[in-house]
VEXTI-555143 format. One record per residue (C-alpha): x, y, z; residue number from 0; residue in three letters. Coordinates in steps of 0.02 Angstrom, whole numbers. Each point is the difference from the previous one (the first is absolute). Last residue first. Layout:
> px_py_pz_padren_nuba
> X_Y_Z_NUM_ALA;
...
# end
This chain:
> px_py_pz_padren_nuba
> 170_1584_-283_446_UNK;
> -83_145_-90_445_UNK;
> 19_115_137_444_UNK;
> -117_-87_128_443_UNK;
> -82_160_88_442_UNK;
> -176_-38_-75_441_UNK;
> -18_101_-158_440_UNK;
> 202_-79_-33_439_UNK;
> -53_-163_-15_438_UNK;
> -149_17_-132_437_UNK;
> 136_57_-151_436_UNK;
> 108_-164_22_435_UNK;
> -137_-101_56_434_UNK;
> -69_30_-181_433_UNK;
> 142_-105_-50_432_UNK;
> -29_-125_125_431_UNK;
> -177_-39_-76_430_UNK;
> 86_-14_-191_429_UNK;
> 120_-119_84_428_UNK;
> -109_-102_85_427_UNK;
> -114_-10_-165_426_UNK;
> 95_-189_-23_425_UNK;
> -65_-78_153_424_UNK;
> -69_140_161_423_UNK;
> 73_-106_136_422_UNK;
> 193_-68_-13_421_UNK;
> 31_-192_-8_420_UNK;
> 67_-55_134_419_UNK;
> 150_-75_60_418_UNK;
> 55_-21_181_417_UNK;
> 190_17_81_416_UNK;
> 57_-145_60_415_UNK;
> 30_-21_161_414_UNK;
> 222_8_47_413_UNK;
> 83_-126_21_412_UNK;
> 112_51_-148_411_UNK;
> 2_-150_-124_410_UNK;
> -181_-39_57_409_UNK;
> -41_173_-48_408_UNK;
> 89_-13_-156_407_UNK;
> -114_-151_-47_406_UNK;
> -163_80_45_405_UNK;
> 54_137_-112_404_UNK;
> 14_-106_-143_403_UNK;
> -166_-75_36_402_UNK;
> -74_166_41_401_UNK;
> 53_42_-169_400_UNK;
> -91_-145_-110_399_UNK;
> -139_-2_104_398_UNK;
> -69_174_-35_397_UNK;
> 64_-13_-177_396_UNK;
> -81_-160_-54_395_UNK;
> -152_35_122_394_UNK;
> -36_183_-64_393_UNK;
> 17_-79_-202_392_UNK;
> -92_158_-120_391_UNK;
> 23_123_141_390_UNK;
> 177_-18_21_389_UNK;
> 17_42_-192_388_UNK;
> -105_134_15_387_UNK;
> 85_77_142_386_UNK;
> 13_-37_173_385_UNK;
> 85_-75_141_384_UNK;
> 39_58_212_383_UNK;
> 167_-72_90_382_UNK;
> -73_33_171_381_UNK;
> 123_57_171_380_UNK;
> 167_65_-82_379_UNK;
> 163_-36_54_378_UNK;
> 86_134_-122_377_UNK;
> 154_-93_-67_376_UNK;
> -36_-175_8_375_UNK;
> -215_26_-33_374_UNK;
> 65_76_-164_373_UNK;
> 121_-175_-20_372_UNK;
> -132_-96_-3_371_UNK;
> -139_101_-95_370_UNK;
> 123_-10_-142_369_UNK;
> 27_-182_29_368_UNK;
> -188_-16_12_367_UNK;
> -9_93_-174_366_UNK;
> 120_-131_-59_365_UNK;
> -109_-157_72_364_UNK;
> -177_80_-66_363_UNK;
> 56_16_-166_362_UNK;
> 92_-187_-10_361_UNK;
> -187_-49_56_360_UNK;
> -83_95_-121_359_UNK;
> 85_-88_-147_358_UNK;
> -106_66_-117_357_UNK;
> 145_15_-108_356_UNK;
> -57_213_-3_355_UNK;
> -5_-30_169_354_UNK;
> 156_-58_23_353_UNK;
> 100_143_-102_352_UNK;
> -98_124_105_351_UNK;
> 97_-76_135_350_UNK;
> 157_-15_-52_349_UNK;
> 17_171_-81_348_UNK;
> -93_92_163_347_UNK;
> 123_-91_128_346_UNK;
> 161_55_-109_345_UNK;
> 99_-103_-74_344_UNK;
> 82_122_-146_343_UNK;
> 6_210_-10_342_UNK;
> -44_90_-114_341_UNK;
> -185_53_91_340_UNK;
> -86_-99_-127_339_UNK;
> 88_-162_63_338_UNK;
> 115_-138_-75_337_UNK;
> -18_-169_62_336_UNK;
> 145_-44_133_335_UNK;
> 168_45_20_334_UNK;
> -3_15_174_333_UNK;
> -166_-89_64_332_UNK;
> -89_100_155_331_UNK;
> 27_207_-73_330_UNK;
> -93_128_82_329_UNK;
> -122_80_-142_328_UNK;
> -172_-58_46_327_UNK;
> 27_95_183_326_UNK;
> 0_170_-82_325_UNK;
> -74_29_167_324_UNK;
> 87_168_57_323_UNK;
> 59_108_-124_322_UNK;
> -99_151_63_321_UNK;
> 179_100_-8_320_UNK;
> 23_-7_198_319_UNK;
> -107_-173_26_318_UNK;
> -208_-22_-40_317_UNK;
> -33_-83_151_316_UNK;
> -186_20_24_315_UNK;
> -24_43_174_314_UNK;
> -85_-130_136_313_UNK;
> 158_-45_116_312_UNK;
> 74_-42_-204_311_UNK;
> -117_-26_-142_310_UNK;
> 73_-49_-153_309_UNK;
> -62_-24_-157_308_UNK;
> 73_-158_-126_307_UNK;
> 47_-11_-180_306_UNK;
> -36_-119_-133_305_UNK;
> -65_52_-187_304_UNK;
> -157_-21_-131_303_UNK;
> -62_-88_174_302_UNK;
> 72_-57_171_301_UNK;
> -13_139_131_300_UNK;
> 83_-60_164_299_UNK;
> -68_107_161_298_UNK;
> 131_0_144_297_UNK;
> -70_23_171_296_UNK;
> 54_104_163_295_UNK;
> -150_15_134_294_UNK;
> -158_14_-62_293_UNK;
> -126_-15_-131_292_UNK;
> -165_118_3_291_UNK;
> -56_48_-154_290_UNK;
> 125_140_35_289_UNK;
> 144_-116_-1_288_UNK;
> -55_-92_-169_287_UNK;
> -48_144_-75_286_UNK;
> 190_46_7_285_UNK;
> 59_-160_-20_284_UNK;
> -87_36_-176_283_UNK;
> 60_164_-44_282_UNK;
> 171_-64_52_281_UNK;
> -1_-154_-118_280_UNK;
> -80_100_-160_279_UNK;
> 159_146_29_278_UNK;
> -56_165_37_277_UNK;
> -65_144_-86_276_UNK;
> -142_151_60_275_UNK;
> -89_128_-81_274_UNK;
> -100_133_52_273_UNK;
> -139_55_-133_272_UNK;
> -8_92_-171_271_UNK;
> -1_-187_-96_270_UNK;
> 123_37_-128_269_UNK;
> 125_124_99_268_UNK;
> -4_-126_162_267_UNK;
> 44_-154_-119_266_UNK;
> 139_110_-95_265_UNK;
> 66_67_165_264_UNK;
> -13_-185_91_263_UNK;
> 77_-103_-141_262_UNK;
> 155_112_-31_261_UNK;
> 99_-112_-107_260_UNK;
> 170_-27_32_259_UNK;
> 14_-172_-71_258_UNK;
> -170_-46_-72_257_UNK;
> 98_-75_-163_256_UNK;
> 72_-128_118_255_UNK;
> -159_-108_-19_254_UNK;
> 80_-186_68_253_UNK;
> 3_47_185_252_UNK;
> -58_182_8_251_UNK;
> 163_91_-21_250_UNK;
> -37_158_119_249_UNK;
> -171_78_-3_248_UNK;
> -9_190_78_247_UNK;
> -124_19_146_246_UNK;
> 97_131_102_245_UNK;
> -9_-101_150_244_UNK;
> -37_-163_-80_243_UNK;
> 140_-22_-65_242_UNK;
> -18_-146_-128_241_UNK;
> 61_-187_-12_240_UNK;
> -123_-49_-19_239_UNK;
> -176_-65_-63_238_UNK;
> -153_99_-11_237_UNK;
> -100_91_141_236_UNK;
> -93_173_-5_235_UNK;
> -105_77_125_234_UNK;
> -125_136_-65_233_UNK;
> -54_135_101_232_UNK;
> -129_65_131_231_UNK;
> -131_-17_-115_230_UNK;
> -168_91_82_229_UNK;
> -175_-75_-39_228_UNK;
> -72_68_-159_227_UNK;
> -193_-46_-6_226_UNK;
> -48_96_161_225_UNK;
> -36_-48_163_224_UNK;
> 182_-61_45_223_UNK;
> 33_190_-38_222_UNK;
> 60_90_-162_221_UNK;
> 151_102_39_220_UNK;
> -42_197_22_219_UNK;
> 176_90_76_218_UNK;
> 74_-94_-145_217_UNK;
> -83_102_-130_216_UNK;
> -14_-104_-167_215_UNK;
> 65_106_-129_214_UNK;
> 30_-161_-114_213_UNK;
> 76_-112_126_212_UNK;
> 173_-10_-45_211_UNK;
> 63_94_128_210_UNK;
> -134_27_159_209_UNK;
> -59_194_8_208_UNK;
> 58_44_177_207_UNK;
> 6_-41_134_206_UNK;
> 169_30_44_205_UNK;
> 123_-140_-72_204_UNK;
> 172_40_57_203_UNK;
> 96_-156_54_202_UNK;
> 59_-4_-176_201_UNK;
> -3_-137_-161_200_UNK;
> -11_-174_-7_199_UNK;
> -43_-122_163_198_UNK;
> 144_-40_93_197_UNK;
> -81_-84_155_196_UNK;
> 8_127_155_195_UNK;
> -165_-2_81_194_UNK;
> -101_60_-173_193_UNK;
> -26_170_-4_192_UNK;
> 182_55_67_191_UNK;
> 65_-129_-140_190_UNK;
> -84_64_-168_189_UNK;
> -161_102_-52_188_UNK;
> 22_-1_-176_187_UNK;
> 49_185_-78_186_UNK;
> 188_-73_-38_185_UNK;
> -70_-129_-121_184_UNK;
> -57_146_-126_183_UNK;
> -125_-52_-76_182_UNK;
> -68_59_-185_181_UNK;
> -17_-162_-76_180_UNK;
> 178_-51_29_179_UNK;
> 87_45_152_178_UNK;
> 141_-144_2_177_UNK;
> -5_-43_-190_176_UNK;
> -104_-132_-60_175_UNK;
> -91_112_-132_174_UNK;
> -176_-17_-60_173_UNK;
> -100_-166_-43_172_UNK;
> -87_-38_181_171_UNK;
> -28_219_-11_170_UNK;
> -144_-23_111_169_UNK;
> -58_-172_88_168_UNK;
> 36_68_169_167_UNK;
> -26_180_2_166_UNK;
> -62_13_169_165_UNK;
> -150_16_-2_164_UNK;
> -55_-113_-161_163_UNK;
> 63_-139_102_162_UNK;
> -120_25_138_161_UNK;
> -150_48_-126_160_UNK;
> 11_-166_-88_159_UNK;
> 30_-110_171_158_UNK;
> 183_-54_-5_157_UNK;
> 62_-175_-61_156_UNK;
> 25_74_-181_155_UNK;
> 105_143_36_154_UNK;
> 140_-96_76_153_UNK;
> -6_-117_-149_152_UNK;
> 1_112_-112_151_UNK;
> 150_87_88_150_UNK;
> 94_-154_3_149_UNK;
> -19_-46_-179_148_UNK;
> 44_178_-27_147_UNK;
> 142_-18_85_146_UNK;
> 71_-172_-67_145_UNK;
> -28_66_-189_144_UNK;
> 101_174_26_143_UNK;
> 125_-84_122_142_UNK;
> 66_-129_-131_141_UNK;
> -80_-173_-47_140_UNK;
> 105_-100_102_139_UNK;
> -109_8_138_138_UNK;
> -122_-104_-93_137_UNK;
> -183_22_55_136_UNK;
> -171_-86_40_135_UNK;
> -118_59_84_134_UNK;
> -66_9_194_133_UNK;
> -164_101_67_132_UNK;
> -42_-6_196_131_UNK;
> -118_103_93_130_UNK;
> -79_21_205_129_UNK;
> 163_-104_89_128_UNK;
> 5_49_164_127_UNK;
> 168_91_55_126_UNK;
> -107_79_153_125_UNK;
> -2_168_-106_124_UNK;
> -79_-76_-144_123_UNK;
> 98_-94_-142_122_UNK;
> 3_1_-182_121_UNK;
> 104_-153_-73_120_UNK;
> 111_16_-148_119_UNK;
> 76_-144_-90_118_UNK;
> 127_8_-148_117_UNK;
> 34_-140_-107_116_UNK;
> 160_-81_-102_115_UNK;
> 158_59_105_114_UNK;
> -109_58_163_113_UNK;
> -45_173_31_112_UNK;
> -97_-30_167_111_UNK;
> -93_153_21_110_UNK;
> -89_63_161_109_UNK;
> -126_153_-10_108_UNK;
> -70_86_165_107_UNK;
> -170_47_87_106_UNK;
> -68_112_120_105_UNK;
> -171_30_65_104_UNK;
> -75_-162_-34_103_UNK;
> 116_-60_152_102_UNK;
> -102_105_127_101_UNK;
> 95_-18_153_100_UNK;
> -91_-38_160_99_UNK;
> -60_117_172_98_UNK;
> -59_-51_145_97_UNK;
> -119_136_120_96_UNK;
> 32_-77_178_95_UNK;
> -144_-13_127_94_UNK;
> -42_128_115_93_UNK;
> 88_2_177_92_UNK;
> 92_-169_84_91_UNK;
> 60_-150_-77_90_UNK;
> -49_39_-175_89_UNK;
> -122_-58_-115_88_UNK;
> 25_2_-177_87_UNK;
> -63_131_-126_86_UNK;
> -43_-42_-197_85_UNK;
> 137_7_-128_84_UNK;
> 13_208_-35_83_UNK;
> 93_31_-173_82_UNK;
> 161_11_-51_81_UNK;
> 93_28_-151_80_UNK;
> -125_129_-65_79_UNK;
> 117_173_0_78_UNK;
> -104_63_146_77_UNK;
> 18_-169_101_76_UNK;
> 166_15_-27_75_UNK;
> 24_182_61_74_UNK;
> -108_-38_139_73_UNK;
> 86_-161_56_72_UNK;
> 171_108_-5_71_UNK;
> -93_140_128_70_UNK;
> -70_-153_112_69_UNK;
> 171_-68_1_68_UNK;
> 94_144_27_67_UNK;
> -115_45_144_66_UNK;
> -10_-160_78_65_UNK;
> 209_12_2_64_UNK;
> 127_-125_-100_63_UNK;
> 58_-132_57_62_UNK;
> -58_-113_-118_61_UNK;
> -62_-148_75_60_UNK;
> -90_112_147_59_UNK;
> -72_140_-123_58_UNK;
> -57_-129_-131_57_UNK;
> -94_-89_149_56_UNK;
> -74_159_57_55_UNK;
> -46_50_-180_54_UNK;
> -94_-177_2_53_UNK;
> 29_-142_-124_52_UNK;
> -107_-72_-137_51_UNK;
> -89_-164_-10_50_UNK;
> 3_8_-203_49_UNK;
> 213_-17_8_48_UNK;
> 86_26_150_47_UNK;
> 163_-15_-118_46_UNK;
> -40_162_-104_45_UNK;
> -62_93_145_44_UNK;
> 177_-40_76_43_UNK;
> 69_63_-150_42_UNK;
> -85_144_-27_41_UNK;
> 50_73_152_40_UNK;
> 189_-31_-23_39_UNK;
> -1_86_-152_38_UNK;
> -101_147_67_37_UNK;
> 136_31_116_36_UNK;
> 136_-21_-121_35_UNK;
> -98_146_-104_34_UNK;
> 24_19_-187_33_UNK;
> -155_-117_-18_32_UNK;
> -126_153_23_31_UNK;
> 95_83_-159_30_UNK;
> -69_-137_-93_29_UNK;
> -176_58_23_28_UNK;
> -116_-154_-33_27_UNK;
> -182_60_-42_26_UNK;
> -64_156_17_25_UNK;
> 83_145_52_24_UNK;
> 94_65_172_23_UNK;
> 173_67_14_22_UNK;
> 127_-100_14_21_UNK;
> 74_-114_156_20_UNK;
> 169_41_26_19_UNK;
> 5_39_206_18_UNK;
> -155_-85_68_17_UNK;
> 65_7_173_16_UNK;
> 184_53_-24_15_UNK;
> 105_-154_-62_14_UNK;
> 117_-106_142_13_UNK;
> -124_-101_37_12_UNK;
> 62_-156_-11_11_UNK;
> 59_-38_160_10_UNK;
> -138_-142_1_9_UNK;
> -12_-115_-98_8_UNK;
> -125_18_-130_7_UNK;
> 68_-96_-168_6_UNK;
> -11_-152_116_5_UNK;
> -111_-103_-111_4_UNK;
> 26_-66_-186_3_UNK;
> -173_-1_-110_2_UNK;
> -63_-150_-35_1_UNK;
> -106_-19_-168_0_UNK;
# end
């Protein structure tokens, strides 16, 4: 997996040298990733990958002083997410000590809750994929039956002792409430420990003995040498609308029963870890830009549902209420075929309709008129496809819209702007999701 560069420009250091890294333990100290500083130095190790990168050249692309880097270094090396990568020669005086991250040591959970399935994907701290576990679901069910689905689920793609850690798997048939099984959601470490993204709970978190984790002393995480690698959090994507600041549902197209309902809280109090909700389409454009796509690009998910994710100068534009990319729901046919949302002609309506004719050509022609008029207001450079249904016919779909956008751009004079279908298939969602808890370690915010 890419990771996205430039985290370390300089001007950045505007954190005392070392200033919130946590005391020393084993293992992955989440009080070490309080610091901005440290943020910026993992991500450059991050995207240097196995070859490694120099405290002299982490000093120089971050700004930030040889001492604070060699003092930040220490405290990461100490906690296990770096280790020494060989030495490379230098232009003058003894060679260079490299350093690299050490993905193993770190880890986080991505869910796509989908209408009929969920997927989960572990993934390592360079967004690798190291487990995956899907199974099917009906989001109609009610919140007691869709959450313990999830949480099985969850639990089942960890290692034994991993899940057994931190709770996962326990109380899967006990109360949904926010806080249930014992947790408080208020004790979770929350925004100051995780760059800014609106995890659950309070800035707080001291070292302490770790919520939900059955005594188990945060000051003494398990290490990447151990069975129980370190889980950040779990990232959680489903399908909007939703607010995915304070990670309450709103009326999920065609389930309104999970109106209201406070998805993060009730996730975060079953599970004993971090929790975080967005919408399926920005989880995945999310991945998308950290895996290393640029520029400003509109990602069309075509599946149970339609809807697109939007990333805008490289940030996932999620709008002032997080309603941004409800794009299934803007009206092309007045009066046409009713849809789930209430209302009638809408892009999603007409082209689910389609596909279920297997007409995937019709499909392919309304979700290009979508794409159309999406590329009309925001100019974007890549019109990017997924989802299952995308997956099952690339070429239809693929061809399909860049024909109808290779039409407007004749109309315009302007060049076309290309089609692709998006990397990762159908588990790009699940990936992005994790994406959502990864970002902030490395100074990205979630997007």
């Amino acid at each position: 997996m890419r990771g996205t560069g430039g985290a370390g420009a300089a001007g950045t250091a505007g954190v005392g040298a070392g200033s919130g890294v946590g005391a020393g333990g084993g293992g992955v100290n989440l009080l070490a990733l309080r610091s901005h500083n440290a943020a910026l130095v993992l991500d450059l190790l991050r995207t240097a990958g196995d070859e490694g990168i120099s405290r002299l050249e982490l000093a120089e692309r971050t700004g930030l002083t040889p001492q604070a880097v060699s003092k930040i270094t220490a405290r990461l090396r100490e906690d296990g997410l770096v280790a020494e990568a060989g030495r490379r020669a230098s232009t003058g005086g003894k060679p260079r000590t490299v350093l690299r991250l050490v993905p193993e040591a770190g880890h986080a959970v991505g869910v796509h809750l989908d209408r009929d399935e969920v997927r989960v994907v572990l993934v390592d701290l360079r967004g690798t994929v190291v487990g995956e576990r899907r199974a099917a679901l009906d989001l109609g069910a009610g919140a007691e039956a869709v959450l313990g689905a999830v949480g099985e689920t969850v639990a089942g793609v960890l290692p034994g002792g991993f899940a057994g850690g931190f709770g996962l798997g326990l109380g899967l048939e006990g109360d949904v409430r926010p806080g249930a099984a014992g947790l408080d959601a208020d004790s979770l470490p929350g925004p100051a420990g995780f760059g800014g993204v609106p995890l659950p709970g309070s800035p707080g978190l001291d070292g302490g003995s770790r919520p939900g984790a059955a005594g188990f002393d945060g000051g003494s995480l398990p290490g990447p040498a151990g069975l129980d690698p370190s889980l950040l959090g779990v990232g959680v994507a489903l399908p909007g609308p939703l607010d995915h600041v304070r990670g309450v549902l709103h009326r999920v197209t065609g389930f309104p029963g999970w109106d209201g309902f406070p998805l993060r809280e009730a996730l975060a109090g079953r599970l004993g870890v971090p929790v975080v909700v967005d919408k399926d389409t920005n989880a995945a454009a999310l991945g998308l830009a950290a895996g290393g796509e640029g520029g400003s690009f509109a990602y069309l998910h075509l599946g149970t549902g339609l809807g697109a994710g939007l990333v805008i100068g490289g940030s996932v534009h999620r709008g002032a209420r997080t309603g941004a990319g409800e794009f299934g729901h803007q009206v092309i046919q007045l009066d046409g075929p009713p849809c789930t949302c209430g209302d009638r002609g809408c892009v999603e309506a007409l082209c689910l309709g389609a596909v279920a004719r297997g007409d995937l050509d019709e499909a392919a022609r309304v979700l290009g008129a979508g794409a159309a008029n999406l590329v009309g207001l925001l100019d974007i450079d890549v019109v990017l496809l997924g989802g299952r249904t995308v997956a099952a016919a690339p070429e239809a779909f693929v061809g399909g819209v860049g024909a109808v956008l290779e039409a407007r751009a004749r109309r315009t004079g302007q060049d076309a702007v290309p089609v692709r279908v998006a990397p990762g298939g159908d588990g790009a969602v699940a990936v992005g999701a994790a994406q959502l808890v990864l970002g902030p370690v490395f100074g990205h915010g979630g997007g």
